[in-house]
C-alpha positions as a Markdown table, in Angstrom:
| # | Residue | x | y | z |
|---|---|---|---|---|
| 1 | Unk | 19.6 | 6.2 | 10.7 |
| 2 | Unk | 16.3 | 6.3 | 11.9 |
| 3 | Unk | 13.0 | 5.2 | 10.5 |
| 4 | Unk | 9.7 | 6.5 | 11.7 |
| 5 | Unk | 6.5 | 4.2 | 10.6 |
| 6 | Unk | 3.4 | 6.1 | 10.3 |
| 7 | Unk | 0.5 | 3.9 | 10.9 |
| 8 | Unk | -3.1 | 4.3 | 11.2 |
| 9 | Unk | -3.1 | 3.4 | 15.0 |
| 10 | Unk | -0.9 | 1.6 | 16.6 |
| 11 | Unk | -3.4 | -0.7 | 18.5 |
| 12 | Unk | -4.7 | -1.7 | 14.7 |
| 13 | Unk | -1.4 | -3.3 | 13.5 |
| 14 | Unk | -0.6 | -6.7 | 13.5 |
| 15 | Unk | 2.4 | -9.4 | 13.8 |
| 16 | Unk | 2.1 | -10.3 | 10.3 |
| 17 | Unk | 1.8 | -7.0 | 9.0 |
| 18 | Unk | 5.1 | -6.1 | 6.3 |
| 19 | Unk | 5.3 | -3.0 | 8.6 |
| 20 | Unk | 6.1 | -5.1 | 11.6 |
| 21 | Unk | 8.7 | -7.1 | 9.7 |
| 22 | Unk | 10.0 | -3.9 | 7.8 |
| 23 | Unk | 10.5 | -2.5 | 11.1 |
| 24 | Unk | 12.3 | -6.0 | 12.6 |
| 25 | Unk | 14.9 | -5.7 | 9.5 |
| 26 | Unk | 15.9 | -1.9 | 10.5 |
| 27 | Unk | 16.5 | -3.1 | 14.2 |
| 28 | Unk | 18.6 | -6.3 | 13.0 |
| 29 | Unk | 20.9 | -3.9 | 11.0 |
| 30 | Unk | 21.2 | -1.3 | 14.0 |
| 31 | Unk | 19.2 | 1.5 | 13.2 |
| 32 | Unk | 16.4 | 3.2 | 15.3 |
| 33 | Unk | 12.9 | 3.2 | 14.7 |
| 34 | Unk | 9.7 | 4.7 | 16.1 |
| 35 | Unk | 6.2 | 5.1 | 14.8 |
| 36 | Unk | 3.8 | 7.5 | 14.3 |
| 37 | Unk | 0.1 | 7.9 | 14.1 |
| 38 | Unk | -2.6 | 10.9 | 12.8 |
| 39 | Unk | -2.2 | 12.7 | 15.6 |
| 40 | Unk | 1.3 | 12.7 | 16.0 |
| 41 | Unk | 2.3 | 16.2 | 14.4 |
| 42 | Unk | 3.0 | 19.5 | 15.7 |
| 43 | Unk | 3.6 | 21.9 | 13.9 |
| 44 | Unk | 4.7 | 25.0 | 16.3 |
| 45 | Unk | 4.5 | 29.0 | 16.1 |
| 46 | Unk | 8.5 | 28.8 | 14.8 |
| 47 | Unk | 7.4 | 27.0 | 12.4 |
| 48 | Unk | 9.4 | 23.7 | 13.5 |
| 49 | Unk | 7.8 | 20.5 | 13.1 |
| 50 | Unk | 7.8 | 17.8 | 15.7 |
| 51 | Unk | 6.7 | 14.5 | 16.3 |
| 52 | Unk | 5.4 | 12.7 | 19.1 |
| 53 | Unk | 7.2 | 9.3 | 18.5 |
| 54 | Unk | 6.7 | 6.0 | 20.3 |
| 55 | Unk | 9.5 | 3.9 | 20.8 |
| 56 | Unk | 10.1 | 0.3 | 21.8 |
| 57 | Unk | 11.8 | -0.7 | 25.0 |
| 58 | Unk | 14.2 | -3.0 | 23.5 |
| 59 | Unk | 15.8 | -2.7 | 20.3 |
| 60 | Unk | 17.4 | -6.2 | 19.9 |
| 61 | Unk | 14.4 | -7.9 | 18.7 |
| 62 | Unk | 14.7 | -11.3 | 16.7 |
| 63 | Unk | 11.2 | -12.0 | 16.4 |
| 64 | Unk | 8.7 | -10.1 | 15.1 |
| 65 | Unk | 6.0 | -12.1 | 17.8 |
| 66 | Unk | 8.9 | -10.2 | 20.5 |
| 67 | Unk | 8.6 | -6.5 | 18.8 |
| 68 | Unk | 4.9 | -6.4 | 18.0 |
| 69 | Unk | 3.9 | -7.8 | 21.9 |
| 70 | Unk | 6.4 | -4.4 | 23.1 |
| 71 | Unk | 4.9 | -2.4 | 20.5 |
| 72 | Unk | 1.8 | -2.9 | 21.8 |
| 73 | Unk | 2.4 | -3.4 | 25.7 |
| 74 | Unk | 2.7 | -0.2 | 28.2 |
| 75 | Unk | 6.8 | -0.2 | 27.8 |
| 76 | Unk | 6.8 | 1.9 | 24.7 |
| 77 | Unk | 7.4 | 5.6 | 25.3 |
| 78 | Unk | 6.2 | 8.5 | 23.4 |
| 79 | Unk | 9.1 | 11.1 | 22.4 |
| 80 | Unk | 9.1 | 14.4 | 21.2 |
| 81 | Unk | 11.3 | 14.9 | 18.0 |
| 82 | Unk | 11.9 | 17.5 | 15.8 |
| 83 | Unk | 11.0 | 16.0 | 12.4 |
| 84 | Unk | 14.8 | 16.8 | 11.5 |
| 85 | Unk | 16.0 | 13.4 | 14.0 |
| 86 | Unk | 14.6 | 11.4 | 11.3 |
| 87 | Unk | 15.9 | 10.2 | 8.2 |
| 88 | Unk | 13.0 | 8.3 | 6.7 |
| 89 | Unk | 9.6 | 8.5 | 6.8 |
| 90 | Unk | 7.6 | 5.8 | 5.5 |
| 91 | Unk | 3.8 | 6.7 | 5.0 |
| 92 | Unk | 2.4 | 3.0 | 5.7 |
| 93 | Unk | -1.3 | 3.9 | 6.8 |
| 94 | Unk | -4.6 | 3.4 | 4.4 |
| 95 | Unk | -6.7 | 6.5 | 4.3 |
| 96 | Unk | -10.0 | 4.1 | 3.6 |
| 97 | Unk | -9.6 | 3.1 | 7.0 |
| 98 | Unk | -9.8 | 6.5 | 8.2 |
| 99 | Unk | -12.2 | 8.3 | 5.6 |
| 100 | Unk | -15.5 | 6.6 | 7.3 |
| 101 | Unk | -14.7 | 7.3 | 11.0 |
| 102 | Unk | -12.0 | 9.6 | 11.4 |
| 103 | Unk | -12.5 | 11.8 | 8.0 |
| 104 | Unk | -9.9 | 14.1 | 9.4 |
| 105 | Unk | -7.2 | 11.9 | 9.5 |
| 106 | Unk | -7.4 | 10.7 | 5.9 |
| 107 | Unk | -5.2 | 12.9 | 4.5 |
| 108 | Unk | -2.8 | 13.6 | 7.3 |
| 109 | Unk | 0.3 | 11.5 | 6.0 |
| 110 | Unk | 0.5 | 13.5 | 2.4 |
| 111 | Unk | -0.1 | 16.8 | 4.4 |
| 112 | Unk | 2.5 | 16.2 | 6.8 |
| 113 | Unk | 5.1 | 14.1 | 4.7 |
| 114 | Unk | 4.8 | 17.3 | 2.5 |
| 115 | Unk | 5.9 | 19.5 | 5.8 |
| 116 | Unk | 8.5 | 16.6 | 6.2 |
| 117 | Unk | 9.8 | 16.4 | 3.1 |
| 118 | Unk | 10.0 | 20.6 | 2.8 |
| 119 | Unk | 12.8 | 19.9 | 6.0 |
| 120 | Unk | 14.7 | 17.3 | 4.6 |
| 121 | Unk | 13.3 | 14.2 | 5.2 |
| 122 | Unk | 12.8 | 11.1 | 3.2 |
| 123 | Unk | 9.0 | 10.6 | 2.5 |
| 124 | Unk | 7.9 | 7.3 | 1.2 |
| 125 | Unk | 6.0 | 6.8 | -0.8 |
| 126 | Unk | 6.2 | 10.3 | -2.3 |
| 127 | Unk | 3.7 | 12.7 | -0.6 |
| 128 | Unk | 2.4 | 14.5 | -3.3 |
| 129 | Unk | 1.9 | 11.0 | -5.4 |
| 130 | Unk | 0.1 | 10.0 | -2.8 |
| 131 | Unk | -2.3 | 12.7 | -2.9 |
| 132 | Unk | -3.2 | 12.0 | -6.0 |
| 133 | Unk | -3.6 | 8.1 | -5.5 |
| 134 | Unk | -6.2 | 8.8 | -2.3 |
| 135 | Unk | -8.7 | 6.1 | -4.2 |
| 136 | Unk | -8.8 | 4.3 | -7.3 |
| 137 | Unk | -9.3 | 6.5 | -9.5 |
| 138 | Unk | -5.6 | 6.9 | -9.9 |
| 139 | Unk | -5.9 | 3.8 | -11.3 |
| 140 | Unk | -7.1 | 5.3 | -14.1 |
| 141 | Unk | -4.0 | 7.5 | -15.1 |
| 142 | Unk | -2.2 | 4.0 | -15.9 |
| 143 | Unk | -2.1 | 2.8 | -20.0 |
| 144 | Unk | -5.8 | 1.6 | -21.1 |
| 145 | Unk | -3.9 | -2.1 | -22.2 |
| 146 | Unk | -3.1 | -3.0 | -18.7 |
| 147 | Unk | -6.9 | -2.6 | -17.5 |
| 148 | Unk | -10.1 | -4.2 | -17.5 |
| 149 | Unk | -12.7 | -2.2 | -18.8 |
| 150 | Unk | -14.1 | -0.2 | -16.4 |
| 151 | Unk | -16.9 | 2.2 | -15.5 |
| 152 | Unk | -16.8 | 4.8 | -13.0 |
| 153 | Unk | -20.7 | 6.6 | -11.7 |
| 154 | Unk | -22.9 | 6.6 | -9.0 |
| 155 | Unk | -26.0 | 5.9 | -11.0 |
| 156 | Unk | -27.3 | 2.6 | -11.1 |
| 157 | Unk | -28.6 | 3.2 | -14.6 |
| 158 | Unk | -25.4 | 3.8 | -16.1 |
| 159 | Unk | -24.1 | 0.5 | -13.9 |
| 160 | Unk | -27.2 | -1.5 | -15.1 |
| 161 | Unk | -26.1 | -0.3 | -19.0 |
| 162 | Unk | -22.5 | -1.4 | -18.2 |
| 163 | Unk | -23.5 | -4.6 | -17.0 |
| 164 | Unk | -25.5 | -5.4 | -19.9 |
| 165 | Unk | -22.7 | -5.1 | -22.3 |
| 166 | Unk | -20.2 | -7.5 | -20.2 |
| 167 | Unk | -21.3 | -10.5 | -21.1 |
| 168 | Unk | -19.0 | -12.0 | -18.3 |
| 169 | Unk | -20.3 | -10.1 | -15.8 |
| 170 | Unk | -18.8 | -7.4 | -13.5 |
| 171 | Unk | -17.3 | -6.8 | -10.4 |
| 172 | Unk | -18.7 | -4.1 | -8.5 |
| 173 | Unk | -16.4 | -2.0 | -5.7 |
| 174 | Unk | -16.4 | 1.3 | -4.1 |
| 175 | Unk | -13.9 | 4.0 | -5.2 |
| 176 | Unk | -13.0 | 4.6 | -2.0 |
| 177 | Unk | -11.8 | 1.2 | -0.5 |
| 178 | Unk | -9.0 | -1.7 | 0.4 |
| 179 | Unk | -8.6 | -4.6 | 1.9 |
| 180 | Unk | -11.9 | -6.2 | -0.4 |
| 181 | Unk | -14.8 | -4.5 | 1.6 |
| 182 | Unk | -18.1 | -4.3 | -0.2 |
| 183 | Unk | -16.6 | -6.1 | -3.4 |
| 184 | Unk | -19.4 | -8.1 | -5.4 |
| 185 | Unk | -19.8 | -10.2 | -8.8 |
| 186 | Unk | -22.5 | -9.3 | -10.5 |
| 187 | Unk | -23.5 | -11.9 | -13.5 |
| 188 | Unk | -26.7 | -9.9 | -15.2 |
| 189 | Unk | -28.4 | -6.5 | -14.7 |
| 190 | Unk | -31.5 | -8.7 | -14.0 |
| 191 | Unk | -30.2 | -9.9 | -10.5 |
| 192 | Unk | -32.8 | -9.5 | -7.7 |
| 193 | Unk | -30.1 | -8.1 | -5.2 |
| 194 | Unk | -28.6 | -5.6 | -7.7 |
| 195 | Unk | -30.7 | -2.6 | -5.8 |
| 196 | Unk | -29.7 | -3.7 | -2.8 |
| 197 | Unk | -26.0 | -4.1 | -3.6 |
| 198 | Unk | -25.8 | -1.0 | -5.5 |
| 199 | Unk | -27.3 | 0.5 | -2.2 |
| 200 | Unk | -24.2 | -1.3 | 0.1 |
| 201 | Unk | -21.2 | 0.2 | -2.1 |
| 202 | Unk | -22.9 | 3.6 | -2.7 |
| 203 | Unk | -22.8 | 4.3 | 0.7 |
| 204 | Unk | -19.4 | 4.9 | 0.6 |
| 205 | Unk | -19.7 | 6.7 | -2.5 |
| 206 | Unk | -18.5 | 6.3 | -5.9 |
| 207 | Unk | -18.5 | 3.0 | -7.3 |
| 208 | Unk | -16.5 | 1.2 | -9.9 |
| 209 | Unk | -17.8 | -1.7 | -12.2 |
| 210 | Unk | -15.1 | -3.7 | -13.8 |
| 211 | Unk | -15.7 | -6.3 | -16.6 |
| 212 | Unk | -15.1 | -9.3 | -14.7 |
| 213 | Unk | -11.9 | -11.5 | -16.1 |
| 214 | Unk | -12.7 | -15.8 | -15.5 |
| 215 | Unk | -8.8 | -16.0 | -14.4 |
| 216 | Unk | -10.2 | -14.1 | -11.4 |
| 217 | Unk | -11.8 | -17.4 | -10.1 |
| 218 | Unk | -7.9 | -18.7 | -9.4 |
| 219 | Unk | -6.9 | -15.3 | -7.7 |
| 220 | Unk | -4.3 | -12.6 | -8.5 |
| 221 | Unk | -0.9 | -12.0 | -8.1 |
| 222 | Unk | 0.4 | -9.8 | -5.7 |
| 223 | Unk | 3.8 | -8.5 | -7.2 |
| 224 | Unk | 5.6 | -6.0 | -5.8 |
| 225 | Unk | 7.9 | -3.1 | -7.2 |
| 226 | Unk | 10.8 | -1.2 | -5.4 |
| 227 | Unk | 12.3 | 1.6 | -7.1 |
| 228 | Unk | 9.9 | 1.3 | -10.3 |
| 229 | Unk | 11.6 | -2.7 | -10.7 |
| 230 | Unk | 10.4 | -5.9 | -9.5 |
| 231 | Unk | 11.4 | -6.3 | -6.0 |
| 232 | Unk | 14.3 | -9.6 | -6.2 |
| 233 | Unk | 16.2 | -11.1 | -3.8 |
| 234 | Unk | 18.3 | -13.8 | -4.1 |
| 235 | Unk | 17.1 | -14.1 | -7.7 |
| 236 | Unk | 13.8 | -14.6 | -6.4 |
| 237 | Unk | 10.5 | -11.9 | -7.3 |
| 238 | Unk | 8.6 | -10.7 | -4.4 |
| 239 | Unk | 5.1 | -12.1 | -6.3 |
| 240 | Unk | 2.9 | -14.7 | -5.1 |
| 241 | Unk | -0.7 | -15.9 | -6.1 |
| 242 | Unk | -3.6 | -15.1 | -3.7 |
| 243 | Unk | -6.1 | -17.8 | -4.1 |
| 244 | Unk | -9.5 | -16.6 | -2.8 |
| 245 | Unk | -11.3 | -19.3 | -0.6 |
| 246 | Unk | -14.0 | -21.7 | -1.2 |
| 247 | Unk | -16.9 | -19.2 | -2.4 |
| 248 | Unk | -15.0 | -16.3 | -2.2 |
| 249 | Unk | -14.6 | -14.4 | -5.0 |
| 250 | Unk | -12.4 | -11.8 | -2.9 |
| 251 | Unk | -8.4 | -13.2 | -2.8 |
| 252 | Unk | -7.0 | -10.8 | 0.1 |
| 253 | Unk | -5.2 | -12.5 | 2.2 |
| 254 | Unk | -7.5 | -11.6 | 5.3 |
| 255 | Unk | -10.8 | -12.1 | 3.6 |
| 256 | Unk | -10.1 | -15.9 | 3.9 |
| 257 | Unk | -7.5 | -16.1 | 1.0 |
| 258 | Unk | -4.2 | -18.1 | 0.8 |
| 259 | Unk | -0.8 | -17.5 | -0.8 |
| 260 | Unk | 0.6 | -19.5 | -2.8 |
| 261 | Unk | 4.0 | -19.7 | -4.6 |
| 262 | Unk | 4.3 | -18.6 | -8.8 |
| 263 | Unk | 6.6 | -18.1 | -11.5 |
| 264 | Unk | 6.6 | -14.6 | -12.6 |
| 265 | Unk | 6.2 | -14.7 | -16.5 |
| 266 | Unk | 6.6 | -12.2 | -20.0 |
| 267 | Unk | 3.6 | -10.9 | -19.4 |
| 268 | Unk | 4.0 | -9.9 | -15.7 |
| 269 | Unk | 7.1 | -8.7 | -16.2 |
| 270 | Unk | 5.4 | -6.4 | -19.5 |
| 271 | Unk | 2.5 | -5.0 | -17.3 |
| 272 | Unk | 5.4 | -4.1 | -14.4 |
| 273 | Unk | 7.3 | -2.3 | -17.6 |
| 274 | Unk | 3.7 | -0.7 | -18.6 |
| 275 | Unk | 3.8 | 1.3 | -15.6 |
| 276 | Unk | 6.7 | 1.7 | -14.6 |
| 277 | Unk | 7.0 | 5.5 | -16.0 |
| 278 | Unk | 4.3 | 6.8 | -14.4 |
| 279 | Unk | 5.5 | 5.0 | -10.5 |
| 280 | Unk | 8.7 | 6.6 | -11.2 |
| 281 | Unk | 7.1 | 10.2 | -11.7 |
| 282 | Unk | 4.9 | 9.9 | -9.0 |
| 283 | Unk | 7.9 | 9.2 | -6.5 |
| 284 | Unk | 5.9 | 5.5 | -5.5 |
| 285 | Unk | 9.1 | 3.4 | -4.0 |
| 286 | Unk | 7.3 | 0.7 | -3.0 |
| 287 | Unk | 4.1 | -1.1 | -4.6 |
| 288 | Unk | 1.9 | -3.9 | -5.2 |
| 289 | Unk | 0.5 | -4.6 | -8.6 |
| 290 | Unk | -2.3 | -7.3 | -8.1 |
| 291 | Unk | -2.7 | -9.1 | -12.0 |
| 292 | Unk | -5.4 | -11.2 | -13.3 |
| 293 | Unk | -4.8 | -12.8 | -16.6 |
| 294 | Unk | -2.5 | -9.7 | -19.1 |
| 295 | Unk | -4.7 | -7.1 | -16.5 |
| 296 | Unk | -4.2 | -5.4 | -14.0 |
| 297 | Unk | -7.2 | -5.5 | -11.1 |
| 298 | Unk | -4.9 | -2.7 | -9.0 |
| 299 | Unk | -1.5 | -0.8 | -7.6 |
| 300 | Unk | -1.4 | -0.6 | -4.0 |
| 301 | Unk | 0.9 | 2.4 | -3.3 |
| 302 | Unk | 0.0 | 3.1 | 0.2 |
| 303 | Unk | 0.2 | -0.2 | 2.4 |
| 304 | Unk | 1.2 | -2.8 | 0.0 |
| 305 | Unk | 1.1 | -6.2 | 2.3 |
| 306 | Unk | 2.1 | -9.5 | 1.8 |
| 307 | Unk | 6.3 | -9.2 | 2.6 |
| 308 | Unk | 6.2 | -11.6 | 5.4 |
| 309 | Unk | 4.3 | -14.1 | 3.3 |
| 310 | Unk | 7.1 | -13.6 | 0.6 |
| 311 | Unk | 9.9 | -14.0 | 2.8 |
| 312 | Unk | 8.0 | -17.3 | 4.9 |
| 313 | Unk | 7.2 | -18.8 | 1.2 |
| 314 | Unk | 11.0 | -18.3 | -0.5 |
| 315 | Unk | 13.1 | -18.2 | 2.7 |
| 316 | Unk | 14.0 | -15.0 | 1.2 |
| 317 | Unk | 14.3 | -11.6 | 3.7 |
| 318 | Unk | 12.4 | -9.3 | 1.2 |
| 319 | Unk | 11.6 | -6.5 | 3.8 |
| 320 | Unk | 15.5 | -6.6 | 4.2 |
| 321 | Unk | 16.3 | -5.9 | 0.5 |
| 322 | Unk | 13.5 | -2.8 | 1.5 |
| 323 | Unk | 16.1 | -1.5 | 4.2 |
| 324 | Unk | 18.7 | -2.0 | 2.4 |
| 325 | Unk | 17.7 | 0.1 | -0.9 |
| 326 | Unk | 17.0 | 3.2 | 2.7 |
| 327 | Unk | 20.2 | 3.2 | 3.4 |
| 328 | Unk | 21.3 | 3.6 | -0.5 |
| 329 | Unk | 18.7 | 6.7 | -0.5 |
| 330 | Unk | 20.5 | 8.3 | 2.3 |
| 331 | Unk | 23.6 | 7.7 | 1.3 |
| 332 | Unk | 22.7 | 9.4 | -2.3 |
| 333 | Unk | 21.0 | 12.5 | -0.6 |
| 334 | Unk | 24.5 | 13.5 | 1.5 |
| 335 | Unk | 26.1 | 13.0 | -1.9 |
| 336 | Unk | 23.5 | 15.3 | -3.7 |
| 337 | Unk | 23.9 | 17.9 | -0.9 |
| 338 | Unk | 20.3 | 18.8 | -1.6 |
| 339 | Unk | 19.9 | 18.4 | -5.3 |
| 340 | Unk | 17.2 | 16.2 | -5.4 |
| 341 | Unk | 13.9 | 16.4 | -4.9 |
| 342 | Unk | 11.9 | 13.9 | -2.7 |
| 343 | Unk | 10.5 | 12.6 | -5.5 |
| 344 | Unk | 13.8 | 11.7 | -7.6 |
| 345 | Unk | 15.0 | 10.2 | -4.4 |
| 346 | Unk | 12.0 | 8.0 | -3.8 |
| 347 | Unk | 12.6 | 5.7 | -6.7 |
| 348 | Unk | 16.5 | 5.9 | -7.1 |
């Protein structure tokens, strides 16, 4: 089969992204691959849809150091293919990156997995959950007991009256957001800097203030679902613990943190259960919960990182289970003939 990665730019990934290493375990197993960025899609007079595809110059790859220097050297090519060549899409960019800089292209994976979708392809994540998951305020469509107390404004009065009733303090984010940018604990409404870091997040919009949980000083736990189910392999969960670095209150993995190894428990295992209704009717086939404490902090349905971590930490080839459970979605559409939506398919 063949798998096209949409990215945000292809000069933006890295070696140690899971896309890299998702794409690695498709190669090892024989199938092609190519990726795909915003500006990628044509959509013609005929009303056929075609992609601009880049493709590596090799397709025997057994490192990922080997594939990413290709992907990025002057080797690749760029092929036009009518969006019907391909059996799976995988939406893997973050529209954050995009909404400052290039507004435009945002929203250009939902719009055009729709189109793909429409003609038969296999869109991942679904595309019409992902348009309603565009920032975090999809957060809030997830059961009340599996998250912090949270307020959602752009006034600074209403954050300053929140922030007075958390007696643990807050952590203050934009709405629109990833990767911990412009993320701050705030102890008291009484702060000197509160203007000015009210002024920082605002600037991208919306913000949210979250009662702030003291597990958080440890870090979270990045735990991953596939098909609505913790991701295992090998009887091991894809989870680990990000530990934020020395002063850091921020635990993502390129903000300075570290992961480290856990032991999922009950109460992991309950907050996955929690939501796994709602992932399921969304179409979201592969996420990351990130869990603090019996709470959840927030589901990362668009790029969900941290598999080549997993796989280096276990010695367990998690973005191959990924690949695997691909090839069991095609296999069920040619069985359905049809029958299914994009959305059943996504979390069979």
């Amino acid at each position: 089969m063949r798998i096209a990665f949409f990215v945000n730019s292809i000069k933006g990934e890295t070696v140690n992204y899971s896309t890299t290493h998702l794409a690695l375990a498709a190669l090892s197993r024989g199938h092609d691959i190519c990726y795909l960025t915003p500006g990628d899609f044509v959509l013609r007079p005929d009303d056929s849809l075609l992609v601009r595809a880049l493709t590596l110059p090799a397709s025997n790859y057994k490192k990922a150091e080997t594939l990413f220097k290709d992907l990025q050297g002057k080797e690749t090519k760029v092929e036009t293919l009518d969006v019907s060549e391909i059996d799976i899409l995988l939406l893997r960019n973050d529209p954050s990156e995009d909404s400052a800089d290039r507004p435009w292209a945002a929203q250009v994976g939902a719009i055009f997995g729709r189109l793909a979708a429409a003609r038969g392809v296999i869109v991942l994540n679904d595309p019409d959950g992902l348009a309603r998951a565009q920032n975090k305020l999809y957060f809030q469509d997830f059961p009340a007991s599996v998250r912090p107390e949270t307020l959602i404004a752009k006034s600074l009065d209403e954050i300053r009256s929140f922030i007075e009733q958390q007696k643990k303090g807050v952590i203050l984010k934009p709405l629109q957001g990833s990767g911990g940018k412009n993320v701050f604990k705030i102890a008291s409404p009484k702060e000197s800097n509160i203007k000015q870091i009210f002024e920082a997040v605002s600037e991208e919009g919306y913000l949210i203030a979250q009662s702030f949980m003291p597990e958080a000083s440890e870090g979270d736990v990045r735990f991953f679902l596939m098909n609505g189910v913790p991701l295992q392999r090998e009887g091991k969960f894809a989870a680990f613990r990000r530990a934020p670095a020395k002063g850091e209150i921020r635990s993502n993995i390129h903000a300075g943190g570290s992961a480290v190894p856990i032991e999922v428990n009950k109460t992991m295992l309950d907050i996955a259960e929690t939501v796994r209704p709602k992932l399921v009717q969304d179409g979201m086939f592969l996420v990351g919960l990130d869990i603090v404490g019996d709470k959840l902090l927030e589901i990362n349905v668009f790029t969900p990182g941290g598999l080549n971590n997993l796989s280096q930490m276990y010695e367990v080839d998690f973005p191959m289970s990924v690949i695997e459970a691909l090839e069991q979605k095609v296999e069920i559409k040619k069985g359905y003939r049809g029958a299914l939506s994009n959305r059943e398919l996504a979390t069979l």
